[in-house]
SETI-110363 format. One line per 4 residues: their letters; for each residue x, y, z of N, C-alpha, C. Coordinates in nm, 3 decimals. Atoms other than C-alpha are relative to their C-alpha. Layout:
BEGIN
A> X/Y/Z/X/Y/Z/X/Y/Z; ...
// end
This chain:
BEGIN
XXXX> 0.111/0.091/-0.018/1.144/2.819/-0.854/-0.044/0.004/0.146; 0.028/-0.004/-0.104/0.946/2.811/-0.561/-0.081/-0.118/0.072; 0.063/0.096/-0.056/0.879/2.535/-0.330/-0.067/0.023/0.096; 0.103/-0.025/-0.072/0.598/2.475/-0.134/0.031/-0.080/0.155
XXXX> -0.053/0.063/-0.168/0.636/2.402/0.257/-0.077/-0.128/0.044; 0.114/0.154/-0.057/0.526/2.078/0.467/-0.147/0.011/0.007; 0.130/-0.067/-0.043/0.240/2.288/0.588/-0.106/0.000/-0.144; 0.112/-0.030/0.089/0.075/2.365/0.243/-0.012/-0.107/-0.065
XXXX> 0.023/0.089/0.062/0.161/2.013/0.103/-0.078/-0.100/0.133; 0.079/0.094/-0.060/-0.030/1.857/0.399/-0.098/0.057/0.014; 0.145/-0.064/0.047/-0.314/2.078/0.366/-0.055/-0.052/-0.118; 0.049/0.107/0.104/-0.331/1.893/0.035/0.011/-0.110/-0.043
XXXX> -0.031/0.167/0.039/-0.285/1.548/0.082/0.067/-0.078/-0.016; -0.107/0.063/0.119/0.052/1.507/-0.077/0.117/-0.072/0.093; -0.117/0.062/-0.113/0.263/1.417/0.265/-0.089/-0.108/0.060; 0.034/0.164/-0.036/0.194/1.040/0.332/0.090/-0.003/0.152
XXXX> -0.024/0.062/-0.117/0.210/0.923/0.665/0.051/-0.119/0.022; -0.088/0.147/0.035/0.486/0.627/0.704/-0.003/-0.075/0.043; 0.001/0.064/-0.092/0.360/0.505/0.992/-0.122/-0.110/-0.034; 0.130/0.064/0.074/0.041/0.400/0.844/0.077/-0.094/-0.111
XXXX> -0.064/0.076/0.086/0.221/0.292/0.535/0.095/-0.122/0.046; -0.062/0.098/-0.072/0.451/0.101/0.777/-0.089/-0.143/0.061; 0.123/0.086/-0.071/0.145/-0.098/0.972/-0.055/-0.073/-0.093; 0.063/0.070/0.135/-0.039/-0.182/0.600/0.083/-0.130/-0.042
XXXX> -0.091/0.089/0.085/0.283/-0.357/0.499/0.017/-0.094/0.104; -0.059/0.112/-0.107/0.325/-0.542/0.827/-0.100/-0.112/0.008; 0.143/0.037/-0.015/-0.029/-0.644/0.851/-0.012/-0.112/-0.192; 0.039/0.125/0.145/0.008/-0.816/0.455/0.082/-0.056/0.037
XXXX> -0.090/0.079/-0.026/0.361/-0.943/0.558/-0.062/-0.121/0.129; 0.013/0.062/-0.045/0.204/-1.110/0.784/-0.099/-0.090/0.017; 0.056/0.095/0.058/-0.077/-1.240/0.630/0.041/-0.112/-0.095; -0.023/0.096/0.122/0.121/-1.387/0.361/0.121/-0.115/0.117
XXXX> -0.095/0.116/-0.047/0.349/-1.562/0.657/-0.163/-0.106/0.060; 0.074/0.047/-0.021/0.002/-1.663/0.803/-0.074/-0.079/-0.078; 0.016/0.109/0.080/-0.112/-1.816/0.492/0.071/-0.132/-0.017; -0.089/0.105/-0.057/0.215/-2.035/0.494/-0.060/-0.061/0.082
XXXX> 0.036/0.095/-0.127/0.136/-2.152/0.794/-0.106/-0.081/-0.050; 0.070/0.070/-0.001/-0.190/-2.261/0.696/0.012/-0.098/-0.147; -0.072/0.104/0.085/-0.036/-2.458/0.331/0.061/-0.092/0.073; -0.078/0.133/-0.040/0.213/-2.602/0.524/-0.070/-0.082/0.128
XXXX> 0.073/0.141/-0.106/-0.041/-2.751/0.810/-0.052/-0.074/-0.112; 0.091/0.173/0.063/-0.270/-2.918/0.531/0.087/-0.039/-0.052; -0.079/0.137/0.043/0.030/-3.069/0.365/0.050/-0.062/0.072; -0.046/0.132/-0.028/0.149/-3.212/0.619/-0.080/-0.074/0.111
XXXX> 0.071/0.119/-0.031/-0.165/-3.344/0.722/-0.040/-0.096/-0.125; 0.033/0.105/0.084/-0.215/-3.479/0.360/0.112/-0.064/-0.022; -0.138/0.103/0.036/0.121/-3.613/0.360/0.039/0.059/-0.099; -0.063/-0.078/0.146/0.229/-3.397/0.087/0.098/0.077/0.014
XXXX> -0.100/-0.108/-0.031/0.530/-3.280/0.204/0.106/-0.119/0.010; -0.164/0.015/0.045/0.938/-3.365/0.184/0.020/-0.082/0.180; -0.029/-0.012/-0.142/0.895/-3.325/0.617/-0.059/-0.151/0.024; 0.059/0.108/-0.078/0.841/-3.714/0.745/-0.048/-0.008/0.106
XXXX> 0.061/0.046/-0.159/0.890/-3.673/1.105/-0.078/0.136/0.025; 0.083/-0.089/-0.115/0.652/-3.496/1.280/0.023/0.144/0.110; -0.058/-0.084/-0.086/0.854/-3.317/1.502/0.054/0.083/-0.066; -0.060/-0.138/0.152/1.028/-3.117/1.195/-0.147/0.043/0.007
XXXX> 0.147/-0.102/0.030/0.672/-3.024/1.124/-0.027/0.106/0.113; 0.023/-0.068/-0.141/0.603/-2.885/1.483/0.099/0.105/-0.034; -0.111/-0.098/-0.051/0.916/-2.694/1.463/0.027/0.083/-0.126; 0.029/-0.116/0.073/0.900/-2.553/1.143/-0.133/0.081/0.010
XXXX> 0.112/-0.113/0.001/0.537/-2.433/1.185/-0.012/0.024/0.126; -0.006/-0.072/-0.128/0.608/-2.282/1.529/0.067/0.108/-0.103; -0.043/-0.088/0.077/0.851/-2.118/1.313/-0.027/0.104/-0.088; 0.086/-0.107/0.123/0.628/-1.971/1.071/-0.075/0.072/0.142
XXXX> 0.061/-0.109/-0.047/0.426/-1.865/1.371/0.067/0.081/0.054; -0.103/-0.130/-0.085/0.700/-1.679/1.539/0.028/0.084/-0.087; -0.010/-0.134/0.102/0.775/-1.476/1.232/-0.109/0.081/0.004; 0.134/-0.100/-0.011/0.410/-1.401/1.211/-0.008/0.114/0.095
XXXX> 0.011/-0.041/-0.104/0.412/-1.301/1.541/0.047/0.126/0.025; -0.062/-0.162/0.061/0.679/-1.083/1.499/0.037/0.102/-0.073; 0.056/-0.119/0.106/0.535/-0.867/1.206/-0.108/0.046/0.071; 0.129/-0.055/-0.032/0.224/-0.849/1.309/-0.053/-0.052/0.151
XXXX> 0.021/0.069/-0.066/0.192/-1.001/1.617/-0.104/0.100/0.114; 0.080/-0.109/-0.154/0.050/-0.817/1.989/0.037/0.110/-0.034; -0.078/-0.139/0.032/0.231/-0.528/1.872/-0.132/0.107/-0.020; 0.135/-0.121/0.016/-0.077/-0.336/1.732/-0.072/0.030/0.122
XXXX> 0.111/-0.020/-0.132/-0.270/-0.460/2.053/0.050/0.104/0.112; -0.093/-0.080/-0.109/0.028/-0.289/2.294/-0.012/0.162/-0.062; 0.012/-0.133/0.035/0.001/0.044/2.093/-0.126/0.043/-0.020; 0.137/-0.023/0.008/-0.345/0.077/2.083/-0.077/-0.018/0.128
XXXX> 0.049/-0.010/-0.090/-0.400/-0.033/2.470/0.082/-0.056/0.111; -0.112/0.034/-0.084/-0.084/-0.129/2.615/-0.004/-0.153/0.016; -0.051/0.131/-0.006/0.025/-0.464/2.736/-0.100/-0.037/0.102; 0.112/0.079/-0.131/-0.217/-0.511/3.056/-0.140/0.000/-0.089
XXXX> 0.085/0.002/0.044/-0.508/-0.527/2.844/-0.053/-0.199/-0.053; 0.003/0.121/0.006/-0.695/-0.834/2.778/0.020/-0.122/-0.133; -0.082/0.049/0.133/-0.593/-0.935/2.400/0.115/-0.027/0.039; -0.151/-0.011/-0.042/-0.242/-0.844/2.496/0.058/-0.148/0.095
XXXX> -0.023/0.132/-0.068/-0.269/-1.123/2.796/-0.033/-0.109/-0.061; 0.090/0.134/0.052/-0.453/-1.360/2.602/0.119/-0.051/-0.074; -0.147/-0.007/0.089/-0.163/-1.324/2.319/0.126/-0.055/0.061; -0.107/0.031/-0.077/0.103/-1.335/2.554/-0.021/-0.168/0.037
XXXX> 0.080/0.107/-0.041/-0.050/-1.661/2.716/-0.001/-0.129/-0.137; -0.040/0.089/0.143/-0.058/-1.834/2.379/0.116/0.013/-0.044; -0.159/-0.034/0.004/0.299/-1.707/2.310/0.074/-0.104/0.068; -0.045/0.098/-0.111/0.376/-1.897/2.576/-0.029/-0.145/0.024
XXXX> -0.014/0.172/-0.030/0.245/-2.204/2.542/-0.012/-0.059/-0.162; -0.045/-0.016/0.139/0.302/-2.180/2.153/0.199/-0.078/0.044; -0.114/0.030/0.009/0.669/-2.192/2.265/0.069/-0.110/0.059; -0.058/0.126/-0.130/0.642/-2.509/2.548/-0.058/-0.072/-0.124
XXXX> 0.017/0.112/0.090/0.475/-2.695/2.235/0.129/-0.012/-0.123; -0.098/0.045/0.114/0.766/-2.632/1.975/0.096/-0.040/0.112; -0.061/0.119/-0.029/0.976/-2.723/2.280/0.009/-0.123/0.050; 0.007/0.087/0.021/0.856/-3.013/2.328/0.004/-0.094/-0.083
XXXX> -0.098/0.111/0.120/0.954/-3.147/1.968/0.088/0.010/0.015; -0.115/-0.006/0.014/1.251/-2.981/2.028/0.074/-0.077/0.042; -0.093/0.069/-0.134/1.368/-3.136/2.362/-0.079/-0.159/0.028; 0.086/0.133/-0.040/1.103/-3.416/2.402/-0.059/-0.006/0.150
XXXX> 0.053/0.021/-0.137/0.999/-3.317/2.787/-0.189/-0.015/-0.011; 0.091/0.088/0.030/0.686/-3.432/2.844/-0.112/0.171/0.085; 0.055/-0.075/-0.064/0.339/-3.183/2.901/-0.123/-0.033/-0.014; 0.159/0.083/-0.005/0.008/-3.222/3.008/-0.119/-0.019/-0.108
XXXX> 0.085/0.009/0.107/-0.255/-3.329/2.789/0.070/-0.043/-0.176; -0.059/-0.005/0.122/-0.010/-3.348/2.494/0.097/-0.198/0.024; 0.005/0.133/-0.056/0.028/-3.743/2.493/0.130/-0.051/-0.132; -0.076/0.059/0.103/0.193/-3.774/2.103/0.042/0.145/-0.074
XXXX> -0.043/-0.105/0.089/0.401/-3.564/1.809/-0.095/0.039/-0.029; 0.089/-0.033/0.108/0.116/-3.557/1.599/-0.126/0.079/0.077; 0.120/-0.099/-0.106/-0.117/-3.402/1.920/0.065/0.115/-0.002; -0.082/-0.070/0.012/0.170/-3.135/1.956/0.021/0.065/-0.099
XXXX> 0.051/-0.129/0.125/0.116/-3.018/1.604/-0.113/0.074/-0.007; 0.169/-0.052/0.035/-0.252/-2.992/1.618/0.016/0.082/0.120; -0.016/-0.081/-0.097/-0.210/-2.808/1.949/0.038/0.108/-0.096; -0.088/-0.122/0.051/0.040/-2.582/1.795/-0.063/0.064/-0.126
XXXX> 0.099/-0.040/0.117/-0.181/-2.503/1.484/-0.110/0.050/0.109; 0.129/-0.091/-0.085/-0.498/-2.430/1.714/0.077/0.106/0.116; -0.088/-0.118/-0.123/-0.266/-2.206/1.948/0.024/0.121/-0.135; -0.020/-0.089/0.157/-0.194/-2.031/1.583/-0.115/0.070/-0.023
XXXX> 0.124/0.004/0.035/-0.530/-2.009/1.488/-0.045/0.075/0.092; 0.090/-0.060/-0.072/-0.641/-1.887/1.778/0.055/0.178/-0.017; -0.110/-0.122/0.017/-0.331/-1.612/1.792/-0.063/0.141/-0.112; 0.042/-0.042/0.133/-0.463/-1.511/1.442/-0.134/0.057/0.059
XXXX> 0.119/-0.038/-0.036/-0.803/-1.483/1.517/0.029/0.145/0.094; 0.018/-0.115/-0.070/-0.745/-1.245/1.818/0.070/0.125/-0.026; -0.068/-0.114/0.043/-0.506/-1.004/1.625/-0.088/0.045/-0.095; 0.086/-0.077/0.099/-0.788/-0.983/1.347/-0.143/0.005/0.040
XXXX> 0.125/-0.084/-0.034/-1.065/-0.899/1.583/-0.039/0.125/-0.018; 0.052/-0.125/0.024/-1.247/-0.608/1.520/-0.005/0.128/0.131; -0.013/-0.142/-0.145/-1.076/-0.396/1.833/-0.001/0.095/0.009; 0.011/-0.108/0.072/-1.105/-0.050/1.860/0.233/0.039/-0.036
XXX> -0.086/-0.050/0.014/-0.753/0.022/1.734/0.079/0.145/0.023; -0.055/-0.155/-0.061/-0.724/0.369/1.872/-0.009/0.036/0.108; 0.052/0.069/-0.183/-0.788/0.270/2.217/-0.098/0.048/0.064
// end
């Protein structure tokens, strides 16, 4: 029997690229954690949730965004134009103050503008939101 080499099966199509296939799957995995996120903000702004205090809320949906983050997070932006680029900072920058709002449920220190729990979620949701948004801009992905 005679098999056919890499060369003539990628001349026809038949050798899949894993890297691609890798990126597709990261990019739904991380829509479907990004959906989460956005279930579990409106329940527990309609009160429809198990979570009473407030501060559980904060700290599980930081949680959901840090998973996000790290599926799909800056990652595409850094391989497509490195880290000094201005997504990349923007990202980073929200990263960062993504992580002084979950610890501030965590620990309770006190930060500017953020006066109550329930400000500290909505922060942390629009720091999400925004996150989101700038990973599904229309960048050139090939730099």
């Amino acid at each position: 029997m005679i098999k056919p080499d890499m060369d003539t099966l990628s001349d026809i199509g038949v050798v899949m690229n894993t890297h691609l296939t890798h990126t597709h799957r990261s990019e739904l995995v991380a829509s479907i954690i990004e959906f989460t996120a956005l279930v579990f903000f409106l329940a527990v702004l309609s009160q429809f949730t198990v979570i009473a205090d407030i501060r559980h809320a904060t700290i599980i949906l930081g949680l959901i965004g840090f998973a996000a983050c790290i599926v799909g997070g800056v990652a595409p932006i850094h391989r497509a134009k490195g880290w000094t680029s201005n997504e990349a900072a923007f990202g980073i920058v929200l990263g960062v103050i993504a992580m002084l709002l979950v610890g501030h449920a965590c620990f309770g220190y006190c930060l500017p503008l953020i006066d109550s729990d329930q400000t500290a979620f909505m922060a942390l949701a629009g720091v999400i939101a925004a996150k989101v948004l700038i990973i599904d801009l229309p960048w050139d992905r090939n730099g």
